[in-house]
C-alpha positions as CSV (number, residue, x, y, z in Angstrom):
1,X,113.5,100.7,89.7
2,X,110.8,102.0,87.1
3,X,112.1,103.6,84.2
4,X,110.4,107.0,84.4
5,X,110.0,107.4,80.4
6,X,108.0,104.0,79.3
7,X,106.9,102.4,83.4
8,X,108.6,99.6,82.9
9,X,110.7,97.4,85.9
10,X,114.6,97.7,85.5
11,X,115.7,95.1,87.8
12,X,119.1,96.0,89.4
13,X,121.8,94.1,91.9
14,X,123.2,95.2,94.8
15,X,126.7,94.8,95.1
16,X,128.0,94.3,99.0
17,X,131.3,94.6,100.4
18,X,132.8,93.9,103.8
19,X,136.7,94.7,105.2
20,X,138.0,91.9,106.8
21,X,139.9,93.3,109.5
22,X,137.0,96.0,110.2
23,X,133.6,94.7,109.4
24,X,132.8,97.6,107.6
25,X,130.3,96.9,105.4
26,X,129.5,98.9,101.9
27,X,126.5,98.3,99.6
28,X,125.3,100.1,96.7
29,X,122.7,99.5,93.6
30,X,124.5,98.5,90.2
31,X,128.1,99.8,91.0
32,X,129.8,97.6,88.3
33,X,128.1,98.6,85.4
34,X,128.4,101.8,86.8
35,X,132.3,102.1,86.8
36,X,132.7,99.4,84.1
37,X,134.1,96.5,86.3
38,X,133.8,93.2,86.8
39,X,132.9,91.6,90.4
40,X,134.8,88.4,91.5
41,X,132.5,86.4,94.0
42,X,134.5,84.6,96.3
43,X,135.5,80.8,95.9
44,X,132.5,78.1,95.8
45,X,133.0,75.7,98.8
46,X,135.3,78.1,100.5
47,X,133.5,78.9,103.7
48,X,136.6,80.7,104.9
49,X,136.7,83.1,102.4
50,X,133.2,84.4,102.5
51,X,132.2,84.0,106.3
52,X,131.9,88.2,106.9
53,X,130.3,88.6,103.7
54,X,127.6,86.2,103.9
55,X,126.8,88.3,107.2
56,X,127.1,91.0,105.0
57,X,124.8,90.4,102.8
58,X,122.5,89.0,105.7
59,X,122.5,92.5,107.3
60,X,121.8,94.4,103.9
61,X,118.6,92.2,103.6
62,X,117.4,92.8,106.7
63,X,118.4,96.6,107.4
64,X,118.4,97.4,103.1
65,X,116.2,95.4,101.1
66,X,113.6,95.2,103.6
67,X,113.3,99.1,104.4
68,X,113.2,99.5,100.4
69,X,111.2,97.0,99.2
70,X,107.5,98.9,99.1
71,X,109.3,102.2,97.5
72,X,109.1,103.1,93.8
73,X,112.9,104.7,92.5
74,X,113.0,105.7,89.2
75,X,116.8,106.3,88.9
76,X,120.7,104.8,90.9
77,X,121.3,108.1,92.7
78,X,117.7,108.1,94.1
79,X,118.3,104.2,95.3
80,X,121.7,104.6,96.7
81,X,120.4,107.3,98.7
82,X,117.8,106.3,99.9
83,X,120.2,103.1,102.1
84,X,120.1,103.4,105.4
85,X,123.0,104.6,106.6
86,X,123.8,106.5,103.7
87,X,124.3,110.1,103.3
């Protein structure tokens, strides 16, 4: 993102989520800081716990990050709408 008032880079994280009994997977651009929460990553070592989300994460770099990555967004509401397959 480029902060419209002075040009400079605001780097940002996108936060990805997957059910476990659906596959649905959910992804959008600084949602912690957004609703003042903290994100627990699953356990290190723990392939178990994190098998759907790792594919998670692989599908929102190839079907988010990658459709994204040329465009300029200069605010959240722009960038989470903007997702593919987001309203």
């Amino acid at each position: 993102m480029v902060d419209p008032a002075t040009g400079e880079l605001i780097t940002t994280q996108l936060f990805v989520a997957v059910w476990g009994a659906s596959n649905y997977t959910y992804a959008e651009a600084e949602m912690a800081e957004c609703y003042g929460c903290a994100v627990l990553p699953a356990r290190p070592r723990k392939p178990r716990d994190k098998a759907k989300v790792e594919a998670g994460v692989l599908l929102a770099q190839r079907w988010i990050l990658a459709v994204l990555r040329q465009r300029t967004f200069y605010d959240l509401a722009d960038l989470n709408s903007a997702m593919p397959g987001t309203t």
